[in-house]
VOBA-1610 file (N, C-alpha, C; in pm, whole numbers, padded with zeros to 5 digits, always signed):
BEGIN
Unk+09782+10706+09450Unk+09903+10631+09432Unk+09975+10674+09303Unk+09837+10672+09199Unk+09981+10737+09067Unk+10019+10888+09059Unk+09963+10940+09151Unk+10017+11088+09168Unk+10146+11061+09193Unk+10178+11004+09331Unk+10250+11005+09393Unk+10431+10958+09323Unk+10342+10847+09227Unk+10445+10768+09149Unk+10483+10844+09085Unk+10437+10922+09005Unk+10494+10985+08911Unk+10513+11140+08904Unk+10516+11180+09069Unk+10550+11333+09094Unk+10731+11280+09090Unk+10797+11292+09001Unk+10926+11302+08991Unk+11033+11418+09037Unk+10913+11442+09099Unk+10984+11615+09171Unk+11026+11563+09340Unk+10941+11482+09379Unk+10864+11370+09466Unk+11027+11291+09514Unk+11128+11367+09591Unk+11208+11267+09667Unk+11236+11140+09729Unk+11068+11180+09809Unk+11088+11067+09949Unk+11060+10954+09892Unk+10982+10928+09756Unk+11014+10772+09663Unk+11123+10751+09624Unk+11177+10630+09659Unk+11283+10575+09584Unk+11278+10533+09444Unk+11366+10493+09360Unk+11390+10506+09248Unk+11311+10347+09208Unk+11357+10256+09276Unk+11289+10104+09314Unk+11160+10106+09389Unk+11141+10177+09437Unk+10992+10190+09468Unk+10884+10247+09385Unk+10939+10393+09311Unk+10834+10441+09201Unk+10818+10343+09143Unk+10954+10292+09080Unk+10930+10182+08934Unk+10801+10069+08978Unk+10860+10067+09056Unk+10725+09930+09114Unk+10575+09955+09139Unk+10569+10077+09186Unk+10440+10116+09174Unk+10407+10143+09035Unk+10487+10212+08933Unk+10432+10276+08797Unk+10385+10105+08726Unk+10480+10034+08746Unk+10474+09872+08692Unk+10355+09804+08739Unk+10271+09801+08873Unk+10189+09797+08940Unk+10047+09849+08862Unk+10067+09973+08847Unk+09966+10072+08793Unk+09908+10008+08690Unk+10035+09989+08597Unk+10016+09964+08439Unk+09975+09828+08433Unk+10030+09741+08507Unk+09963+09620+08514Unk+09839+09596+08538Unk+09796+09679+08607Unk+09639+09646+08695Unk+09520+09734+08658Unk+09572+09871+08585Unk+09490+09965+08466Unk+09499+09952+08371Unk+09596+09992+08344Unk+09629+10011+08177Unk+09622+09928+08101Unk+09691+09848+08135Unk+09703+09735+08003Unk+09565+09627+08010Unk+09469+09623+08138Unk+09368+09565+08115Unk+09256+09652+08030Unk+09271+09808+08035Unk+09199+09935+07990Unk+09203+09895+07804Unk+09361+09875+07776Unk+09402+09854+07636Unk+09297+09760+07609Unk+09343+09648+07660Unk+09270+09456+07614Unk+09140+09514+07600Unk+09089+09569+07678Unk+08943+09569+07662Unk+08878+09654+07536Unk+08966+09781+07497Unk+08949+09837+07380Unk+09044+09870+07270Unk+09066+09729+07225Unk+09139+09703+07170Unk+09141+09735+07066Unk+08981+09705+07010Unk+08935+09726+06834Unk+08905+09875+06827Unk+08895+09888+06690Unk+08866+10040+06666Unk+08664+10029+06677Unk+08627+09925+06704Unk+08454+09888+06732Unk+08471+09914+06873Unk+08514+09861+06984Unk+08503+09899+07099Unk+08560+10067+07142Unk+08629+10130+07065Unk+08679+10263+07119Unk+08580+10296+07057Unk+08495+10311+06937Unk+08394+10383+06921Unk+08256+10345+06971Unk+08249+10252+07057Unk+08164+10228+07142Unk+08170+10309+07260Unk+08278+10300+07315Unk+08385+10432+07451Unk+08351+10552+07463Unk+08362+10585+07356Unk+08349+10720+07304Unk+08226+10806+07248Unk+08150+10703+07248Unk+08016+10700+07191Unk+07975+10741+07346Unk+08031+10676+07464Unk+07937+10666+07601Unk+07940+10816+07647Unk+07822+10885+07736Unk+07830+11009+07786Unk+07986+11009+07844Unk+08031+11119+07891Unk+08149+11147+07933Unk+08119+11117+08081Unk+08021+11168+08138Unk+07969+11213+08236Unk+07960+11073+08342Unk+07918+10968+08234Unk+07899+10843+08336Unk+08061+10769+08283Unk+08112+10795+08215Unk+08184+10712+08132Unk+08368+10726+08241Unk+08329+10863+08263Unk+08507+10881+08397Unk+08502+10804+08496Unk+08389+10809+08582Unk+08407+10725+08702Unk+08420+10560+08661Unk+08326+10529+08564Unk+08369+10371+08565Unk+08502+10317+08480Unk+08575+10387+08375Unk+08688+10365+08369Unk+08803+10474+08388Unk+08779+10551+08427Unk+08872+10655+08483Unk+09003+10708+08350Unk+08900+10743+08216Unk+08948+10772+08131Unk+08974+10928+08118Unk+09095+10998+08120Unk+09102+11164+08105Unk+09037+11220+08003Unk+08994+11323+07969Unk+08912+11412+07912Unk+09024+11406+07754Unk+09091+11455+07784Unk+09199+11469+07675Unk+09161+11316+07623Unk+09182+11177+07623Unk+09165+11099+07564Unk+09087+11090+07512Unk+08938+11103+07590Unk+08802+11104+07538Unk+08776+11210+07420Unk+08824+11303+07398Unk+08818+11394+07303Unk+08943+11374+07196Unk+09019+11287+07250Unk+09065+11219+07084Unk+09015+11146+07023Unk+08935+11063+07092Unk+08858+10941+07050Unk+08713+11010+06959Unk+08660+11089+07060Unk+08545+11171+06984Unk+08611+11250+06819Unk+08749+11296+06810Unk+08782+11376+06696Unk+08806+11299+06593Unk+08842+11149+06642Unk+08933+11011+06532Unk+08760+10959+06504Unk+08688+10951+06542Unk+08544+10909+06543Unk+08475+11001+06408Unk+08486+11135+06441Unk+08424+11241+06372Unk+08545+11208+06202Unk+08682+11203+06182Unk+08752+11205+06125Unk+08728+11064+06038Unk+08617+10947+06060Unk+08624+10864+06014Unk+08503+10838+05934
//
């Protein structure tokens, strides 16, 4: 679904339909993803977790996880 939303190359979505799905998304991932690691104690808890088990249960990108690992190392 967020492929889809946000292939902006992607015609056959309407302009009122992406929005609603991207709004959708963020409502129901993201911003519960934020709440939950909110503190700089819980992201270095996150980040602390293998990578390996850590994508499938919150479906965090690699690129994030390796900022978190560099702001970790940097502290």
């Amino acid at each position: 679904m967020f492929e889809r939303a946000s292939d902006f190359e992607d015609t056959s979505l309407g302009v009122s339909d992406r929005l609603s799905q991207i709004v959708a998304l963020v409502s129901d991932y993201a911003l519960p993803w934020l709440e939950r690691y909110l503190s700089v104690r819980e992201l270095k808890l996150l980040m602390r977790t293998d990578y390996a088990s850590l994508l499938p249960r919150v479906q965090v990108f690699r690129e994030a996880y390796d900022y978190l690992r560099r702001v970790d190392q940097s502290v």
